[in-house]
C-alpha positions as CSV (number, residue, x, y, z in Angstrom):
1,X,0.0,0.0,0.0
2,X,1.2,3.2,-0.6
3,X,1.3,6.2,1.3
4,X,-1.6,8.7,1.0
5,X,-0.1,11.5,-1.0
6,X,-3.0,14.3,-0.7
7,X,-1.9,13.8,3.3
8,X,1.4,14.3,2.0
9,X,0.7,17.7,0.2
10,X,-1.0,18.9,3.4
11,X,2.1,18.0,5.4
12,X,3.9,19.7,2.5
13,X,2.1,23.3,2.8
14,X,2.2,22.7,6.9
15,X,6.0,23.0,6.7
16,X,6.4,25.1,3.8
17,X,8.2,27.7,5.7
18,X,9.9,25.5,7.9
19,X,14.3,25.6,6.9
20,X,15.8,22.2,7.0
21,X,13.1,20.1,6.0
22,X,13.9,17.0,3.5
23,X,11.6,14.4,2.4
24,X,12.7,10.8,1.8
25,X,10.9,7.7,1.0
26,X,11.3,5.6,3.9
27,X,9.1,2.5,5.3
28,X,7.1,2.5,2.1
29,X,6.2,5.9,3.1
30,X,7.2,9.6,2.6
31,X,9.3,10.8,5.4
32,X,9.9,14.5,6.2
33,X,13.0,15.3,7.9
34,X,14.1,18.3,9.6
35,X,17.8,19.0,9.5
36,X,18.2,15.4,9.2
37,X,16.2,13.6,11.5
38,X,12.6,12.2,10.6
39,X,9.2,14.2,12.1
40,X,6.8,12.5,10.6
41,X,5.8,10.2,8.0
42,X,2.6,9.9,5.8
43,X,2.6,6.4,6.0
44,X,2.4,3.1,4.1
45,X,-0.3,1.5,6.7
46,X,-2.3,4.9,6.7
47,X,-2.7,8.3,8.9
48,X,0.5,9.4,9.7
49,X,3.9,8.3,12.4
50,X,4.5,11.1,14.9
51,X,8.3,11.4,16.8
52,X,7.7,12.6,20.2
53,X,9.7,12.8,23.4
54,X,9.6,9.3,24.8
55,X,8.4,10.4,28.0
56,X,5.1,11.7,26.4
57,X,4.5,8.5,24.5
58,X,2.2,6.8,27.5
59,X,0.1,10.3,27.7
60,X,-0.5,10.6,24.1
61,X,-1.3,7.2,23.3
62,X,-4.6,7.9,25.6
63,X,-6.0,10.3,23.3
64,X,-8.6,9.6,20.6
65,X,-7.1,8.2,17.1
66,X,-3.4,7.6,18.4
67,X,-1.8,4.0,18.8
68,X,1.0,3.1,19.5
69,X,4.0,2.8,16.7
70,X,5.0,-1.2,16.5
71,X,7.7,-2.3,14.4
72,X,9.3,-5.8,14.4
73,X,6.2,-6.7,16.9
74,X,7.9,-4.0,19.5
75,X,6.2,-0.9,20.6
76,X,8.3,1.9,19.6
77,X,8.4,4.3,22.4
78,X,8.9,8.2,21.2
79,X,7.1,7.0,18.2
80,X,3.2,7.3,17.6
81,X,0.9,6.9,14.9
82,X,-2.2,8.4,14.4
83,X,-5.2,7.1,12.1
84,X,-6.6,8.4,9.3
85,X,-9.7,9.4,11.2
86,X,-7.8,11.7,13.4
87,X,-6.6,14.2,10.7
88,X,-9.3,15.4,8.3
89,X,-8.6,19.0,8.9
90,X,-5.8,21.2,9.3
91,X,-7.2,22.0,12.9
92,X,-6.2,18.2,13.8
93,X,-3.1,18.1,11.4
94,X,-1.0,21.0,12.7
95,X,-0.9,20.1,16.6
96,X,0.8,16.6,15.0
97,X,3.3,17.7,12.9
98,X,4.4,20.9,14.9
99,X,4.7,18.3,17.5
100,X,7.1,16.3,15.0
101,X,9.0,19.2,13.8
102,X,9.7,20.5,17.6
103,X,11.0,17.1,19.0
104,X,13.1,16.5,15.7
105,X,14.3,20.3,15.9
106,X,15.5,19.6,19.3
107,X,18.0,17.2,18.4
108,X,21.4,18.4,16.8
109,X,21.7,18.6,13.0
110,X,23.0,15.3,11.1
């Protein structure tokens, strides 16, 4: 499955002023990077991966529309993904990738 690419585009105009940001096909995907480290990802599976502190993980994953990101059968913590249903408007977008784009921002460059 590919990823859905009119949530792409909206991702795309969300950081459209944003400096460092990258995209890279990654995970069947489309990754957007900023200064080198992934914020989020439309995704293959659908709706969209969120980095986050991994502290916050536990609290967000109580909120409507998030689950948990699994890979290899593992919980990923600092990782969440949040369905489909949980971003039809820019109003429910934003918070997510802002969220994305600060956590990656806090890490130094690649």
């Amino acid at each position: 499955m590919a990823y859905d690419e009119d949530l792409a585009e909206r991702i795309r105009e969300l950081l459209a002023t944003t400096a460092g940001v990258d995209e890279k096909r990654m995970f069947g995907g489309l990754a957007f990077l900023v200064h080198g480290h992934m914020a989020v990802c439309a995704s293959a599976q659908g709706g969209l991966m969120v980095r986050v502190a991994a502290e916050d993980t536990a609290n967000l994953l109580t909120r409507a529309h998030v689950e948990p990101m699994v890979m290899a059968g593992r919980d990923v913590l600092g990782w969440i993904r949040v369905s489909r249903a949980g971003l039809d408007g820019r109003r429910q977008l934003q918070p997510w990738v802002t969220r994305g784009v600060a956590y990656a921002s806090s890490l130094p460059p690649k």
